[in-house]
N, C-alpha and C positions, 0 to 999 in steps of 0.2 A: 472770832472772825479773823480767819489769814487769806492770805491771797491766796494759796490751797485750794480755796473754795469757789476760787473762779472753774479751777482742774471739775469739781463734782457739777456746776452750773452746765460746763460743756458737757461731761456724761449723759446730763441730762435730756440734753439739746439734741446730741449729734450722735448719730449712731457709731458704732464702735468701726474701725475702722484709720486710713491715712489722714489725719490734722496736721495743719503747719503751723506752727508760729512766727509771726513776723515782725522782726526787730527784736530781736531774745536779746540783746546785750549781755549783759552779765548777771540776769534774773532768771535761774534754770526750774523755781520752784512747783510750777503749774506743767512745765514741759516733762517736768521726771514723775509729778503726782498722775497724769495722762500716762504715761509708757506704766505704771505701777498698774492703771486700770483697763491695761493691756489695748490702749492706742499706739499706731505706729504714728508718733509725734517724729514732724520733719522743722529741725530747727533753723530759722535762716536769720541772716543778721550780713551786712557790708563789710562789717569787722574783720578781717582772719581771725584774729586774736581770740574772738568770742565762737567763732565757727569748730574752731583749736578746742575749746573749753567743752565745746556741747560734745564734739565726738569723745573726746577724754571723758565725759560725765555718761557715753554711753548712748546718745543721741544721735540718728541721723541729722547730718548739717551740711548746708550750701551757704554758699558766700553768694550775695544776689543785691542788687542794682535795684528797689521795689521802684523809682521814678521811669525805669526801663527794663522790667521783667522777663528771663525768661523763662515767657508762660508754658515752657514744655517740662523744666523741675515741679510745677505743680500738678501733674497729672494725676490724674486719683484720687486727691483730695477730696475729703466731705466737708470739708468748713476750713476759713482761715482765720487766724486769732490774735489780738495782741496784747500784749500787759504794758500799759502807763507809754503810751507810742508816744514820741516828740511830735508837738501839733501839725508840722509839715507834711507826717509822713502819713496822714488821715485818709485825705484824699485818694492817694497811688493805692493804698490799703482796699479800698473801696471800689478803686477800678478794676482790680486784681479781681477782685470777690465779684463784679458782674461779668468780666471777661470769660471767668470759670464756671461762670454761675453758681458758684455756692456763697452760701451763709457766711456774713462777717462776725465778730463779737471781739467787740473791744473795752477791754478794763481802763478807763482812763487816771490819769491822776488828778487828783480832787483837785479841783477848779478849771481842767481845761473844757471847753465846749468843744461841744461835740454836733457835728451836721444835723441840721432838722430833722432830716429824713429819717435818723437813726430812731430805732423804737427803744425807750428805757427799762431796763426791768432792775428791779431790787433784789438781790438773792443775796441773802443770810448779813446784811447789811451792805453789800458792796453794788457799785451803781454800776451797770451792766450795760451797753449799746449793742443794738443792733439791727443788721439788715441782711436782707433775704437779696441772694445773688441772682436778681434775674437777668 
Protein backbone atom coordinates (compact mmCIF):
# COMPACT_ATOMS: atom_id res chain seq x y z
CA UNK A 1 0.00 0.00 0.00
CA UNK A 2 1.69 3.58 -1.22
CA UNK A 3 0.03 6.66 -1.54
CA UNK A 4 0.33 5.82 -5.46
CA UNK A 5 -2.78 4.12 -4.90
CA UNK A 6 -4.66 7.10 -4.09
CA UNK A 7 -3.31 8.12 -8.27
CA UNK A 8 -5.34 4.39 -9.31
CA UNK A 9 -8.62 5.26 -6.70
CA UNK A 10 -8.94 8.64 -8.86
CA UNK A 11 -8.56 6.55 -12.23
CA UNK A 12 -11.16 4.83 -10.93
CA UNK A 13 -13.44 7.59 -10.07
CA UNK A 14 -12.81 10.33 -12.48
CA UNK A 15 -12.78 10.21 -16.02
CA UNK A 16 -9.63 10.84 -17.88
CA UNK A 17 -9.26 14.07 -18.32
CA UNK A 18 -8.01 17.97 -16.47
CA UNK A 19 -7.63 17.03 -12.35
CA UNK A 20 -6.07 19.54 -9.87
CA UNK A 21 -4.47 18.93 -6.92
CA UNK A 22 -4.64 21.24 -4.12
CA UNK A 23 -2.00 22.04 -1.70
CA UNK A 24 0.80 19.71 -3.49
CA UNK A 25 3.60 20.96 -1.14
CA UNK A 26 6.30 18.94 -1.79
CA UNK A 27 4.43 15.43 -2.17
CA UNK A 28 4.63 15.12 -6.31
CA UNK A 29 3.82 11.15 -6.00
CA UNK A 30 -0.02 10.79 -6.89
CA UNK A 31 0.32 14.08 -9.30
CA UNK A 32 3.19 12.33 -11.56
CA UNK A 33 1.34 8.61 -11.12
CA UNK A 34 -1.96 10.70 -12.75
CA UNK A 35 0.06 12.62 -15.81
CA UNK A 36 1.81 8.70 -16.09
CA UNK A 37 -2.12 7.60 -16.55
CA UNK A 38 -2.34 10.18 -19.00
CA UNK A 39 -4.36 12.97 -16.73
CA UNK A 40 -3.65 16.51 -17.33
CA UNK A 41 -2.89 16.91 -13.54
CA UNK A 42 -2.89 20.95 -12.66
CA UNK A 43 -0.72 21.26 -9.53
CA UNK A 44 -1.52 24.15 -7.22
CA UNK A 45 -0.01 24.90 -4.00
CA UNK A 46 0.65 29.03 -2.16
CA UNK A 47 4.20 28.19 -2.23
CA UNK A 48 6.44 29.54 -5.26
CA UNK A 49 9.00 27.20 -4.16
CA UNK A 50 6.68 24.02 -4.64
CA UNK A 51 4.87 25.58 -7.82
CA UNK A 52 8.93 25.90 -9.03
CA UNK A 53 9.20 22.12 -8.09
CA UNK A 54 5.99 20.76 -9.89
CA UNK A 55 6.88 22.59 -13.28
CA UNK A 56 10.52 21.35 -12.92
CA UNK A 57 8.89 17.71 -12.28
CA UNK A 58 7.04 18.33 -15.50
CA UNK A 59 3.61 19.41 -14.04
CA UNK A 60 1.28 22.06 -14.79
CA UNK A 61 1.32 24.56 -11.76
CA UNK A 62 -0.33 27.76 -10.29
CA UNK A 63 0.46 29.44 -7.33
CA UNK A 64 -3.31 30.06 -5.77
CA UNK A 65 -4.77 31.69 -2.67
CA UNK A 66 -7.53 28.24 -2.03
CA UNK A 67 -9.28 30.82 1.05
CA UNK A 68 -9.74 33.37 -2.03
CA UNK A 69 -9.58 31.27 -5.38
CA UNK A 70 -9.30 32.21 -8.54
CA UNK A 71 -12.02 30.12 -9.71
CA UNK A 72 -11.14 30.89 -13.47
CA UNK A 73 -7.51 28.52 -13.29
CA UNK A 74 -9.94 25.71 -12.56
CA UNK A 75 -11.68 25.63 -15.59
CA UNK A 76 -12.23 22.29 -17.03
CA UNK A 77 -11.68 20.41 -14.35
CA UNK A 78 -13.21 16.95 -13.57
CA UNK A 79 -12.46 16.49 -9.88
CA UNK A 80 -10.31 18.27 -7.37
CA UNK A 81 -8.01 16.36 -4.96
CA UNK A 82 -5.74 16.43 -2.01
CA UNK A 83 -3.09 14.49 -0.19
CA UNK A 84 -2.75 14.88 3.78
CA UNK A 85 -4.40 18.88 3.39
CA UNK A 86 -3.50 20.96 6.71
CA UNK A 87 -6.89 20.74 8.61
CA UNK A 88 -7.62 24.63 7.86
CA UNK A 89 -7.48 24.27 4.36
CA UNK A 90 -10.67 21.42 4.42
CA UNK A 91 -13.26 23.70 4.17
CA UNK A 92 -12.03 26.40 1.17
CA UNK A 93 -11.11 22.64 -0.54
CA UNK A 94 -14.82 22.04 -0.35
CA UNK A 95 -16.11 25.27 -1.33
CA UNK A 96 -13.90 25.27 -4.50
CA UNK A 97 -15.40 21.64 -5.39
CA UNK A 98 -19.24 23.04 -5.10
CA UNK A 99 -18.51 26.44 -6.74
CA UNK A 100 -17.17 24.07 -9.68
CA UNK A 101 -19.27 21.50 -9.13
CA UNK A 102 -17.07 18.80 -9.31
CA UNK A 103 -16.14 16.01 -7.01
CA UNK A 104 -13.77 16.46 -3.94
CA UNK A 105 -11.47 13.36 -2.80
CA UNK A 106 -9.26 13.94 0.01
CA UNK A 107 -6.37 11.49 1.43
CA UNK A 108 -6.26 12.67 4.89
CA UNK A 109 -3.48 12.17 7.37
CA UNK A 110 -4.24 9.49 9.88
CA UNK A 111 -6.14 10.97 12.71
CA UNK A 112 -7.30 14.35 11.12
CA UNK A 113 -11.40 14.45 10.97
CA UNK A 114 -12.86 14.97 8.41
CA UNK A 115 -16.62 16.94 7.69
CA UNK A 116 -19.61 14.63 8.27
CA UNK A 117 -20.83 15.26 5.05
CA UNK A 118 -17.79 13.65 3.48
CA UNK A 119 -18.69 9.86 2.33
CA UNK A 120 -15.67 7.33 3.43
CA UNK A 121 -14.40 4.79 1.20
CA UNK A 122 -11.41 2.23 1.90
CA UNK A 123 -9.21 1.54 -1.21
CA UNK A 124 -6.44 -0.81 -1.04
CA UNK A 125 -6.09 0.27 2.77
CA UNK A 126 -6.15 3.94 2.64
CA UNK A 127 -9.15 6.08 4.09
CA UNK A 128 -10.52 8.01 1.27
CA UNK A 129 -13.13 11.25 1.62
CA UNK A 130 -15.44 12.43 -0.29
CA UNK A 131 -17.94 14.57 -1.82
CA UNK A 132 -19.84 15.17 -4.86
CA UNK A 133 -19.69 18.90 -6.18
CA UNK A 134 -23.02 20.04 -6.23
Amino acid sequence: MGIEDFADFLAREVPKGRIAELGIGFQFKVALRLKELGYDVLAVDWNPASVERAVELGLNAVRDDLFSPKVELYEGVAALYSVRPTPEIVRPILGLGRKLHVPVYILPLTGDTMPRTMRLTNFRGLAIYSAKGI
